[in-house]
PDB file of N, CA, C and O in Angstrom, chain B, residues numbered from 101:
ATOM      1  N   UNK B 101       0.837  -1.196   0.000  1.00  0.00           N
ATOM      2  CA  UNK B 101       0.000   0.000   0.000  1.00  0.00           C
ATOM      3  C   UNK B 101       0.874   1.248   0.000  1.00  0.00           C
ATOM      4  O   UNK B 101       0.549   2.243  -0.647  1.00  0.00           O
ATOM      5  N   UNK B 102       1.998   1.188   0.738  1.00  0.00           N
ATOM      6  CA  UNK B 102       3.212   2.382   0.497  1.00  0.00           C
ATOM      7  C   UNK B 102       3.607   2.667  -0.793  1.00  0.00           C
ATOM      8  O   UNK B 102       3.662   3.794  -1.286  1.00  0.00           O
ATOM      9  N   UNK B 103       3.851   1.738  -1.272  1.00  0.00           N
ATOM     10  CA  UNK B 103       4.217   1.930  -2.584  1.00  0.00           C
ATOM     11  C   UNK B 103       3.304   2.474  -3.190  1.00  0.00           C
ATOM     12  O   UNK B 103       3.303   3.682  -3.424  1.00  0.00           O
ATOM     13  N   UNK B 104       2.647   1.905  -3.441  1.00  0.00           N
ATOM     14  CA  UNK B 104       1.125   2.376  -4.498  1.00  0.00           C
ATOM     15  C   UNK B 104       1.038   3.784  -4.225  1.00  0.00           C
ATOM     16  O   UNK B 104       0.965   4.543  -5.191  1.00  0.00           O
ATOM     17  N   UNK B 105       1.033   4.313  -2.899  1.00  0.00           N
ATOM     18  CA  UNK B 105       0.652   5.849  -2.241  1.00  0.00           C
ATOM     19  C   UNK B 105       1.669   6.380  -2.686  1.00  0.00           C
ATOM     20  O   UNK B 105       1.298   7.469  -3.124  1.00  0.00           O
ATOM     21  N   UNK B 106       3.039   6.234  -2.884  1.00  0.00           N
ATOM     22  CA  UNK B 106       4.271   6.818  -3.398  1.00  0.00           C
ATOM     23  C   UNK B 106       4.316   7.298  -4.749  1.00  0.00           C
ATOM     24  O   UNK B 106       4.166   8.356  -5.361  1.00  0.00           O
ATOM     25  N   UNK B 107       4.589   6.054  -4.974  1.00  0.00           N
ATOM     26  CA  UNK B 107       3.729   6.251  -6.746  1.00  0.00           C
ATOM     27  C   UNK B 107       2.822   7.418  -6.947  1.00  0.00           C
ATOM     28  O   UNK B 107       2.929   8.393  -7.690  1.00  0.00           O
ATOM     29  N   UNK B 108       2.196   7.180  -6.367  1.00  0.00           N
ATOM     30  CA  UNK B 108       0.601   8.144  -6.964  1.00  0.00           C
ATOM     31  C   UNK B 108       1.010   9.300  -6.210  1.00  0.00           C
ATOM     32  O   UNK B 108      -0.093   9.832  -6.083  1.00  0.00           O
ATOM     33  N   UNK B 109       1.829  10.076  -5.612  1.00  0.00           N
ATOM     34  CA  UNK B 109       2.470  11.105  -4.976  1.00  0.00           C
ATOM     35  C   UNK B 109       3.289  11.428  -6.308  1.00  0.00           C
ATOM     36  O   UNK B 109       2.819  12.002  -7.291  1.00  0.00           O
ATOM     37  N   UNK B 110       4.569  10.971  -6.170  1.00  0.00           N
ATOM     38  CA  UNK B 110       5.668  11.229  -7.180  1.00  0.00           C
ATOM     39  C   UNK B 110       4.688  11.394  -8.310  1.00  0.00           C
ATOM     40  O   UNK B 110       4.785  12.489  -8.864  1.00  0.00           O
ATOM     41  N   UNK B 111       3.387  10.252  -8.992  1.00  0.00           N
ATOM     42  CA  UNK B 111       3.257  10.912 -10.198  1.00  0.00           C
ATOM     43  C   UNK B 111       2.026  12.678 -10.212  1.00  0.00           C
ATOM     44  O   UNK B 111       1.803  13.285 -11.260  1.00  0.00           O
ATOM     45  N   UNK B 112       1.710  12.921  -9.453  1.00  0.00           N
ATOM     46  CA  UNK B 112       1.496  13.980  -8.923  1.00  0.00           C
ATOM     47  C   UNK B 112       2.184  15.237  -8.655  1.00  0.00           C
ATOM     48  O   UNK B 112       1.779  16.348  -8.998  1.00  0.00           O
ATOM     49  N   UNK B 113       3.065  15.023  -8.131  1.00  0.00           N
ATOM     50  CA  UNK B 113       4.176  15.995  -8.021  1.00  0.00           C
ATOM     51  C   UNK B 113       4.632  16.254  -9.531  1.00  0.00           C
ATOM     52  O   UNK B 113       4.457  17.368 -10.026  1.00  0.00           O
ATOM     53  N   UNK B 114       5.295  15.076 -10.356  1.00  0.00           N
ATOM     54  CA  UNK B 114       5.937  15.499 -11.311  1.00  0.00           C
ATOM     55  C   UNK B 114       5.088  16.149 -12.081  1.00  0.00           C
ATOM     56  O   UNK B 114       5.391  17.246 -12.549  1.00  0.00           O
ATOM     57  N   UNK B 115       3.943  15.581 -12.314  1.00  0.00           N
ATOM     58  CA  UNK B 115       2.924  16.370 -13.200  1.00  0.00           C
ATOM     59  C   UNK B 115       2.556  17.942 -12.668  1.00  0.00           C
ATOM     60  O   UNK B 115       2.105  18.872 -13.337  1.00  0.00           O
ATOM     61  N   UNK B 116       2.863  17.912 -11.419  1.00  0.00           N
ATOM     62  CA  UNK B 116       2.488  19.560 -10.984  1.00  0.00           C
ATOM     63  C   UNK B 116       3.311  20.504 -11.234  1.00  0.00           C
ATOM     64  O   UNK B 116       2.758  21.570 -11.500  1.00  0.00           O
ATOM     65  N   UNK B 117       4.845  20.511 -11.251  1.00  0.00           N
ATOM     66  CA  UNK B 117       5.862  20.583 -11.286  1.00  0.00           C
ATOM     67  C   UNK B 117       6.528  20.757 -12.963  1.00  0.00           C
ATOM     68  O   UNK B 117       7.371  21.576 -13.329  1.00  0.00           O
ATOM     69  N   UNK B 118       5.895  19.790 -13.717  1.00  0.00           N
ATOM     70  CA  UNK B 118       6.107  19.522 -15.561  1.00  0.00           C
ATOM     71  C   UNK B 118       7.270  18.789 -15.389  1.00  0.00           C
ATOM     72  O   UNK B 118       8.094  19.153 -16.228  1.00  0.00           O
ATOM     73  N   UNK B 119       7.878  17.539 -14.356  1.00  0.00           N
ATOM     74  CA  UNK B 119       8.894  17.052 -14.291  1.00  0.00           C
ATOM     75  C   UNK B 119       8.718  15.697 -15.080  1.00  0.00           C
ATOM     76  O   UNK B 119       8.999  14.587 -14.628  1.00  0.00           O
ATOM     77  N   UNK B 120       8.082  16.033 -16.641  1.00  0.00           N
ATOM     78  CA  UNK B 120       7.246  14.516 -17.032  1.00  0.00           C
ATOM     79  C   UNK B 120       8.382  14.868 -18.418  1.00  0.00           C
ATOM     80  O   UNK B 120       9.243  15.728 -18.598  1.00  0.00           O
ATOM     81  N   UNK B 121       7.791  13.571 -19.333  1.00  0.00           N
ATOM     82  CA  UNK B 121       8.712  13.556 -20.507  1.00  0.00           C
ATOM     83  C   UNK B 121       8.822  14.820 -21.448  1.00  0.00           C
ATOM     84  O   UNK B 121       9.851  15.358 -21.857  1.00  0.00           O
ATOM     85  N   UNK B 122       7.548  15.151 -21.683  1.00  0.00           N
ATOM     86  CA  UNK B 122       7.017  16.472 -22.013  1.00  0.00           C
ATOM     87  C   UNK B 122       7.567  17.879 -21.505  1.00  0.00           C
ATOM     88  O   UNK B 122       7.898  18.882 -22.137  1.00  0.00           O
ATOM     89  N   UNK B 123       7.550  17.620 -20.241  1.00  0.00           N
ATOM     90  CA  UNK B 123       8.286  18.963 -19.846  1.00  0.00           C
ATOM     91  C   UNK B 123       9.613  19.268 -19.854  1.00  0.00           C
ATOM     92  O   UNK B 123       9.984  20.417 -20.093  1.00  0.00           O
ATOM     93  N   UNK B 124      10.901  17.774 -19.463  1.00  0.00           N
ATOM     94  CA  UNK B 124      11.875  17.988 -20.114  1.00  0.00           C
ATOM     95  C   UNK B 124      12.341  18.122 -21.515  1.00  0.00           C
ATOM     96  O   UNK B 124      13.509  18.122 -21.903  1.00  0.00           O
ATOM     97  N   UNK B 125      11.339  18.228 -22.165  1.00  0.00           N
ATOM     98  CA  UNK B 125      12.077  17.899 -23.627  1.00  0.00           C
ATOM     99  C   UNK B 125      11.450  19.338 -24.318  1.00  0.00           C
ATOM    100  O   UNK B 125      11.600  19.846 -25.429  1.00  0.00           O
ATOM    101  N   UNK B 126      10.699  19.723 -23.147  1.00  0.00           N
ATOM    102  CA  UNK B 126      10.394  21.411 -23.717  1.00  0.00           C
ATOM    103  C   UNK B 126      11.089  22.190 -22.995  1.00  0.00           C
ATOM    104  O   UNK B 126      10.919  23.397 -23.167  1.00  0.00           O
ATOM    105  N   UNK B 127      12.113  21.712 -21.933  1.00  0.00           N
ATOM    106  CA  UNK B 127      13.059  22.599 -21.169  1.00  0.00           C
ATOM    107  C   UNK B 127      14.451  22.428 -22.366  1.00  0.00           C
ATOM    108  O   UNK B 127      14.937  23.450 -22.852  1.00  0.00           O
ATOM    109  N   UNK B 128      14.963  21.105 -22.726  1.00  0.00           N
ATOM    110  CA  UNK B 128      15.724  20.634 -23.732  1.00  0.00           C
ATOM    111  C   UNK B 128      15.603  21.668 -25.001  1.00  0.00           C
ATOM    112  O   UNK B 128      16.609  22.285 -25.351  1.00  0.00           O
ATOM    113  N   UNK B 129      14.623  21.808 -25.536  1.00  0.00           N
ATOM    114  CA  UNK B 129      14.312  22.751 -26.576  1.00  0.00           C
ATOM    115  C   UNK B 129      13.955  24.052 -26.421  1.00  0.00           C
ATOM    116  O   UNK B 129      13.768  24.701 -27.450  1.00  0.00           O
ATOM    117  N   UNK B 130      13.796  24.664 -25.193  1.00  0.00           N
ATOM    118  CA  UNK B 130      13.962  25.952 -25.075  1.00  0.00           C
ATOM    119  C   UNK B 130      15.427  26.488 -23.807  1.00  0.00           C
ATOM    120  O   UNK B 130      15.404  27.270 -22.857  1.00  0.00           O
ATOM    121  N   UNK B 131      15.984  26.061 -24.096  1.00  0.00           N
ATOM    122  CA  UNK B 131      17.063  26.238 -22.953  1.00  0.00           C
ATOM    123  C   UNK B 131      17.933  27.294 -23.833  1.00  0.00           C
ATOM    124  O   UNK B 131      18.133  27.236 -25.046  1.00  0.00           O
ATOM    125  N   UNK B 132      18.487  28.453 -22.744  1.00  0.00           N
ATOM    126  CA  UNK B 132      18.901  28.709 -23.224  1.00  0.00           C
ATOM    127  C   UNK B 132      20.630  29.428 -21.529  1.00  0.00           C
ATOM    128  O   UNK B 132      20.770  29.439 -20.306  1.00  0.00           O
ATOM    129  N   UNK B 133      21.355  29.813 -22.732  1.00  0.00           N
ATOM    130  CA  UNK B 133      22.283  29.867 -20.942  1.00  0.00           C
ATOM    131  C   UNK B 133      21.720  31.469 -20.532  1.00  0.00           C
ATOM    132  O   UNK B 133      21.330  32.389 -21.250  1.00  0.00           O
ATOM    133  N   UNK B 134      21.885  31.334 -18.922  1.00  0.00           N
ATOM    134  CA  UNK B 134      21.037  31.945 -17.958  1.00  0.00           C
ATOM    135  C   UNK B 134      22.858  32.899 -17.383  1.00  0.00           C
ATOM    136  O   UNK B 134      24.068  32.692 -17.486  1.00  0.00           O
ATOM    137  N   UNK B 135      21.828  34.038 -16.742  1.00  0.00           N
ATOM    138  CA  UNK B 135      22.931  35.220 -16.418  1.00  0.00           C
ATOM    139  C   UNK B 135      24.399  34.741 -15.291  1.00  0.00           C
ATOM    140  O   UNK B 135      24.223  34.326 -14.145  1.00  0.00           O
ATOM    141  N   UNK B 136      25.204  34.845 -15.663  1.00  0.00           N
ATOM    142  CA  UNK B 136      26.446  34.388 -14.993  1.00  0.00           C
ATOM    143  C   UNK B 136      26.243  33.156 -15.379  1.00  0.00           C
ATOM    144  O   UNK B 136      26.023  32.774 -14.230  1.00  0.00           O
ATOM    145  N   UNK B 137      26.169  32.559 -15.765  1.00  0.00           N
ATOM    146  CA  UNK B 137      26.781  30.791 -16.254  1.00  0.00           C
ATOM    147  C   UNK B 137      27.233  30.749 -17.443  1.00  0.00           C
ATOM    148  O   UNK B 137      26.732  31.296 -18.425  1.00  0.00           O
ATOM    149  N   UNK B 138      28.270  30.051 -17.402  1.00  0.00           N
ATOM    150  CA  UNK B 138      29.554  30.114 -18.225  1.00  0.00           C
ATOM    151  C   UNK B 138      28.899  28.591 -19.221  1.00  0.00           C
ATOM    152  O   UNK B 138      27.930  27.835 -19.166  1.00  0.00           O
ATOM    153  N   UNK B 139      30.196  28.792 -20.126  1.00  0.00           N
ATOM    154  CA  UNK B 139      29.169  27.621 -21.004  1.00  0.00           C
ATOM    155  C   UNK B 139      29.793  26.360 -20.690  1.00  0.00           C
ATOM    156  O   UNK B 139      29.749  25.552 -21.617  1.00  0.00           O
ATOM    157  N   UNK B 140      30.364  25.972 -19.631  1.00  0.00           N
ATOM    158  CA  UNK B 140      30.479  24.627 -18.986  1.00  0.00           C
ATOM    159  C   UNK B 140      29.417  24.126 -18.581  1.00  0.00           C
ATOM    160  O   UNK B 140      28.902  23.089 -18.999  1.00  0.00           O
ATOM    161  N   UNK B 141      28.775  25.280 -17.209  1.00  0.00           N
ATOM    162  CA  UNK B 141      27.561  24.883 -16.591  1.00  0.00           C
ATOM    163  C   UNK B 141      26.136  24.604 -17.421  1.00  0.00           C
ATOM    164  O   UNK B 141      25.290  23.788 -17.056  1.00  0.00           O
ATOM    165  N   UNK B 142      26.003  25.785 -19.095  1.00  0.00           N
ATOM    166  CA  UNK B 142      25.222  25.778 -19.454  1.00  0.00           C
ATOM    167  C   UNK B 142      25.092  24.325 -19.999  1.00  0.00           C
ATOM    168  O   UNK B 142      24.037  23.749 -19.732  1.00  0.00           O
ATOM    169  N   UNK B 143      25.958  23.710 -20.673  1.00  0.00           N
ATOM    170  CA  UNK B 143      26.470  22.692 -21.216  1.00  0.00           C
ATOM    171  C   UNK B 143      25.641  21.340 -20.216  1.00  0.00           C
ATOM    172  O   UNK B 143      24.833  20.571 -20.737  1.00  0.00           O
ATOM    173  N   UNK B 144      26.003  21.276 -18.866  1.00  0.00           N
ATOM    174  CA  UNK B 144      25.530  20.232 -18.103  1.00  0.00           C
ATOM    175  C   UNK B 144      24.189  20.220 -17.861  1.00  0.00           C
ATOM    176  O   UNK B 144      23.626  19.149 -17.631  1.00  0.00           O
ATOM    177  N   UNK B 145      23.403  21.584 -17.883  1.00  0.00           N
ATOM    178  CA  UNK B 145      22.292  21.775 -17.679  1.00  0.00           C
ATOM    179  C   UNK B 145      21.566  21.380 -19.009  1.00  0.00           C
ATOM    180  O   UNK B 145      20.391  21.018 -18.955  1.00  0.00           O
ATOM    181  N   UNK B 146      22.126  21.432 -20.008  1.00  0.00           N
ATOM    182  CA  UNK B 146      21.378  20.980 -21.028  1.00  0.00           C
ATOM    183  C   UNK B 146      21.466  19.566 -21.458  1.00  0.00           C
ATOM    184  O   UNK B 146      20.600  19.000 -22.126  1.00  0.00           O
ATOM    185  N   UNK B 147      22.477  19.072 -21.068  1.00  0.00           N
ATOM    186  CA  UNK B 147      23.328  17.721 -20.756  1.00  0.00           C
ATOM    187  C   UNK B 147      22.117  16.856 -19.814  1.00  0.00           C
ATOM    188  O   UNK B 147      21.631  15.765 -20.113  1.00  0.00           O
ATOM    189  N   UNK B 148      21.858  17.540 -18.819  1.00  0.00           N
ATOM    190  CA  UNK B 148      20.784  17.135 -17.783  1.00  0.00           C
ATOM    191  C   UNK B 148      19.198  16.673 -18.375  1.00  0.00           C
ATOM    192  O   UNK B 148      18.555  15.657 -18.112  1.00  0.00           O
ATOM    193  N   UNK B 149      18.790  18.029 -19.420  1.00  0.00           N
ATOM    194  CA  UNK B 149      17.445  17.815 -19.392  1.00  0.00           C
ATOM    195  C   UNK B 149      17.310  17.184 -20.530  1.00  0.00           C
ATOM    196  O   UNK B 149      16.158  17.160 -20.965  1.00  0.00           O
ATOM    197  N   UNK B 150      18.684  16.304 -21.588  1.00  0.00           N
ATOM    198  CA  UNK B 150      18.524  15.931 -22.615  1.00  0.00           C
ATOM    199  C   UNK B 150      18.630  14.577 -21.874  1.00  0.00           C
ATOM    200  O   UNK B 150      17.980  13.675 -22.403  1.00  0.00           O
ATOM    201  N   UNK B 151      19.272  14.274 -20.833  1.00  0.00           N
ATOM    202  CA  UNK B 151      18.996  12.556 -20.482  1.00  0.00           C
ATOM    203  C   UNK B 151      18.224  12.516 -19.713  1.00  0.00           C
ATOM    204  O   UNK B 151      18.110  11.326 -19.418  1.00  0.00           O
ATOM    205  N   UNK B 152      17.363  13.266 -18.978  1.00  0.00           N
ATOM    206  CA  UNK B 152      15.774  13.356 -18.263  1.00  0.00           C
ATOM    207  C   UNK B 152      15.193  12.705 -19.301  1.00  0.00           C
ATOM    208  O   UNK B 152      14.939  11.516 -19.494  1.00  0.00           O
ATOM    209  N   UNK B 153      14.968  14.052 -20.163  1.00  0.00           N
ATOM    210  CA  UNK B 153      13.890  13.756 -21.158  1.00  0.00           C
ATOM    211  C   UNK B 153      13.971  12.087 -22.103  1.00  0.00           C
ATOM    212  O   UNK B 153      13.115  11.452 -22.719  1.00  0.00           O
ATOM    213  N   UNK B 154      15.104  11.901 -21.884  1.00  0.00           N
ATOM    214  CA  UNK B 154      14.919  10.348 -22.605  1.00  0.00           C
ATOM    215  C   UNK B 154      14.762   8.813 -21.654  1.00  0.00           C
ATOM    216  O   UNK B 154      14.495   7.641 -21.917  1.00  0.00           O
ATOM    217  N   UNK B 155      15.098   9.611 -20.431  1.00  0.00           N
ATOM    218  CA  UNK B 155      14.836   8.690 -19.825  1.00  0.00           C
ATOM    219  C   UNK B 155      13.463   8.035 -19.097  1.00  0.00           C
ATOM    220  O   UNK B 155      12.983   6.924 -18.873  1.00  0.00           O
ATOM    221  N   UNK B 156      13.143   9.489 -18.870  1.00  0.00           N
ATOM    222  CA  UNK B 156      11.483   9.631 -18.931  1.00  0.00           C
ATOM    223  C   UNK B 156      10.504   8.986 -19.913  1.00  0.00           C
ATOM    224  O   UNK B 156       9.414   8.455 -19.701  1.00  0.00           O
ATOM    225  N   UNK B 157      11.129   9.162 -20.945  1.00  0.00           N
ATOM    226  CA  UNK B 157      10.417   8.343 -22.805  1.00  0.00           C
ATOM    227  C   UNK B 157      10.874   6.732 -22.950  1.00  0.00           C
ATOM    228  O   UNK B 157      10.609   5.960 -23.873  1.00  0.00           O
ATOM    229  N   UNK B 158      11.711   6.466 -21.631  1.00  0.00           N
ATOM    230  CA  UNK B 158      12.300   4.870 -21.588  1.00  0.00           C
ATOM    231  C   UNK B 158      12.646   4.975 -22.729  1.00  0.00           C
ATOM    232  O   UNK B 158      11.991   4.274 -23.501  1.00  0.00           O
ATOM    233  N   UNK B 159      13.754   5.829 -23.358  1.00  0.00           N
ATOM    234  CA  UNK B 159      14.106   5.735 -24.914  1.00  0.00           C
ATOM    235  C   UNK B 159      16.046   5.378 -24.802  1.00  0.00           C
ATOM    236  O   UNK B 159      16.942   6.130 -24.417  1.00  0.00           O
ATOM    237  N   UNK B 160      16.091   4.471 -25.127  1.00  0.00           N
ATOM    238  CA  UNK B 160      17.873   4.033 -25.044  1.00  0.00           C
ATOM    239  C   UNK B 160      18.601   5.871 -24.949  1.00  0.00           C
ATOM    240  O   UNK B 160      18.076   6.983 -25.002  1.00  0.00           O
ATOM    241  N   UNK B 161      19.574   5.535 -24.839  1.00  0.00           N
ATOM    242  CA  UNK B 161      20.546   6.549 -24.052  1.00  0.00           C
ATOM    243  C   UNK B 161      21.461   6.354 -25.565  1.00  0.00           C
ATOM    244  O   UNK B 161      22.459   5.649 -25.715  1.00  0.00           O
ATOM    245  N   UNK B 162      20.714   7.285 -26.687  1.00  0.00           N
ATOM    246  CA  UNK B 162      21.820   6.334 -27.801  1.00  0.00           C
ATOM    247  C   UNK B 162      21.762   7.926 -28.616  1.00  0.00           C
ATOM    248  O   UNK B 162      20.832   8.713 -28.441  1.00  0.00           O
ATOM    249  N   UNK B 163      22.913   8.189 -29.496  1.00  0.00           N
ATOM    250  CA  UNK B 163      22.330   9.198 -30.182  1.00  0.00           C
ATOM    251  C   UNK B 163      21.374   8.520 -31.596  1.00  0.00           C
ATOM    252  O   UNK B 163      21.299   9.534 -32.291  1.00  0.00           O
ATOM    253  N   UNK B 164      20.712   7.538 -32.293  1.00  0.00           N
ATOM    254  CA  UNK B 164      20.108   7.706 -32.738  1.00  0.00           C
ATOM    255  C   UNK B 164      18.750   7.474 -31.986  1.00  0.00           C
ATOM    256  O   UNK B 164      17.733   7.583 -32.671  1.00  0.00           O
ATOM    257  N   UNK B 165      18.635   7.210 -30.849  1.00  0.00           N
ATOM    258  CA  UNK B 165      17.093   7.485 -30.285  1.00  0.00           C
ATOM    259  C   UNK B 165      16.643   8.692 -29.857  1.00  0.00           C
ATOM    260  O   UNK B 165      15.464   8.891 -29.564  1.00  0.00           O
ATOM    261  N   UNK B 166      17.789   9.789 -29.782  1.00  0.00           N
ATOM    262  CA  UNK B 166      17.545  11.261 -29.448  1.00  0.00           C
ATOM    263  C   UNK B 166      17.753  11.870 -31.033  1.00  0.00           C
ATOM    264  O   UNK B 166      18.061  13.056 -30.916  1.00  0.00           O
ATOM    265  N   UNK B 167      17.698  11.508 -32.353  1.00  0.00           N
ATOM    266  CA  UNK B 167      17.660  11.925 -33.359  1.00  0.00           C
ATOM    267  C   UNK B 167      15.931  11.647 -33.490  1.00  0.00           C
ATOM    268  O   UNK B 167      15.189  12.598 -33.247  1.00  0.00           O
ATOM    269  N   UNK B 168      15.570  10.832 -33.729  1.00  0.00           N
ATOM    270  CA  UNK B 168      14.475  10.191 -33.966  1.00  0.00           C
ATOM    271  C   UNK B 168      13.893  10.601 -32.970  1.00  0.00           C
ATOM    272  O   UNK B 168      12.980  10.594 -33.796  1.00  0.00           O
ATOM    273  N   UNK B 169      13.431  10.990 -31.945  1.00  0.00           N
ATOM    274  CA  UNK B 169      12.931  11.557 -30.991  1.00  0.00           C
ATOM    275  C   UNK B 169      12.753  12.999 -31.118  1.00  0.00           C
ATOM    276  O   UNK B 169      11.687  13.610 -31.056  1.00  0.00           O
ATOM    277  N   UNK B 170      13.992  13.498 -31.314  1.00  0.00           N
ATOM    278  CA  UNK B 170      13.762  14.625 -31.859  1.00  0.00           C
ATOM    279  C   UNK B 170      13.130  15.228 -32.998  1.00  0.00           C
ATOM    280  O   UNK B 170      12.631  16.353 -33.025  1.00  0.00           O
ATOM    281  N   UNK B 171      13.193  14.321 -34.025  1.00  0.00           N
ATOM    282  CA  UNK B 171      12.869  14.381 -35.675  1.00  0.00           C
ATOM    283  C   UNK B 171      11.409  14.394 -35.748  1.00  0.00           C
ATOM    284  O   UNK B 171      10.739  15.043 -36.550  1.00  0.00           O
ATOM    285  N   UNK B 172      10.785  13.251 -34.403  1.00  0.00           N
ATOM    286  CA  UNK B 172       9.421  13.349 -34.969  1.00  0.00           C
ATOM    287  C   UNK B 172       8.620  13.910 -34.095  1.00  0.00           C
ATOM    288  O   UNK B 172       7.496  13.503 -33.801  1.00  0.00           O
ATOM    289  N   UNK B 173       9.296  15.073 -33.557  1.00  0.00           N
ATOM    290  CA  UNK B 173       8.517  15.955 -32.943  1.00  0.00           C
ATOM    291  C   UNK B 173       8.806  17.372 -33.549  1.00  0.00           C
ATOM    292  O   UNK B 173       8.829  18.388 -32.855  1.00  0.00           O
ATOM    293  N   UNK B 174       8.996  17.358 -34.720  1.00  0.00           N
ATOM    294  CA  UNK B 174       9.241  18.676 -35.570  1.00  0.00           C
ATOM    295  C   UNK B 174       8.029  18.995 -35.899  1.00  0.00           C
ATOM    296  O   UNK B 174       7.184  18.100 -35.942  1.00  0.00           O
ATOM    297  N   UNK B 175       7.765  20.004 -36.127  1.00  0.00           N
ATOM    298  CA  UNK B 175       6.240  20.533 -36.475  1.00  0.00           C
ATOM    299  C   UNK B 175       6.638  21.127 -37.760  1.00  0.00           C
ATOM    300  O   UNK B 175       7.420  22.076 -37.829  1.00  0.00           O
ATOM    301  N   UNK B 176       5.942  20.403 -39.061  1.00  0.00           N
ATOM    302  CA  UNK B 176       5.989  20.589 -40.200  1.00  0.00           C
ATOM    303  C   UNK B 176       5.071  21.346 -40.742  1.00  0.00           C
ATOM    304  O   UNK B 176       3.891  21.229 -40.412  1.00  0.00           O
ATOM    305  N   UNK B 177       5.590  22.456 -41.886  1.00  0.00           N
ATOM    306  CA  UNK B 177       5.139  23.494 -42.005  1.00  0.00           C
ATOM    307  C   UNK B 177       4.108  23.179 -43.331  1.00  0.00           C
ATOM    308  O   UNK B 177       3.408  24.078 -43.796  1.00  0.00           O
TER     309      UNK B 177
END
């Protein structure tokens, strides 16, 4: 029963929060570097919300699953 209540917390939170696949991969695509951060830090921070976001999508840790991931979420004109 802990578990189950955990679960259903965490998925609550993340959804309140936008800590879901969706929201990293719209932090991933709008990131941009922030005042005083050098482009090491910016680098990890984007580093960060690009293996959130795939890990969240249970999508391999590969660069062609973050091509293809990326590709078919292009909005064609």
């Amino acid at each position: 029963i802990e578990a189950a209540c955990y679960d259903r917390v965490k998925e609550i939170l993340q959804k309140r929060y936008n800590l879901t696949e969706d929201g990293y991969r719209q932090r991933f695509r709008t990131c941009s570097s922030e005042e005083g951060e050098n482009p090491s830090m910016f680098f990890v921070r984007l580093k960060t919300c690009l293996e959130r976001w795939m890990e969240l999508a249970k999508a391999p840790q590969t660069y062609e699953a973050f091509r293809e991931r990326a590709i078919s979420r292009l909005k064609l004109a």
